[in-house]
C-alpha angles and dihedrals in degrees: 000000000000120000132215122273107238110212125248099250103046083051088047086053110046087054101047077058097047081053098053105038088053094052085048097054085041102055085049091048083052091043093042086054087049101054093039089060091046084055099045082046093052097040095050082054093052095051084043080059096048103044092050122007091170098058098036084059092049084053099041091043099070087044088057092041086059097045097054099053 
């Protein structure tokens, strides 16, 4: 059984897309990890807030205090 030659530039093409598409599904997977430790980030501040809103604002206000002046 012989198969069919597949040209060169089909096969060129079909690469340069394999390449492509992979760097595009990295750089989401990069940005997706990103995004998710921002969230974790934001939520673990929010339930620092809930738990105990007096404390969070002792520990905000000297942060405030630095940035306005």
């Amino acid at each position: 059984m012989e198969f069919p030659k597949v040209e060169d530039s089909k096969l060129q093409l079909l690469y340069d897309h394999y390449k492509d598409t992979f760097f595009h599904i990295r750089e989401c997977l990069k940005l997706r990890d990103r995004l998710f430790f921002f969230i974790l980030i934001m939520v673990t501040f929010m339930l620092f807030q809930v738990y105990s809103p007096t404390e969070s604002g002792e520990a905000i206000s000297p942060f405030i205090a630095i940035n306005q002046l």
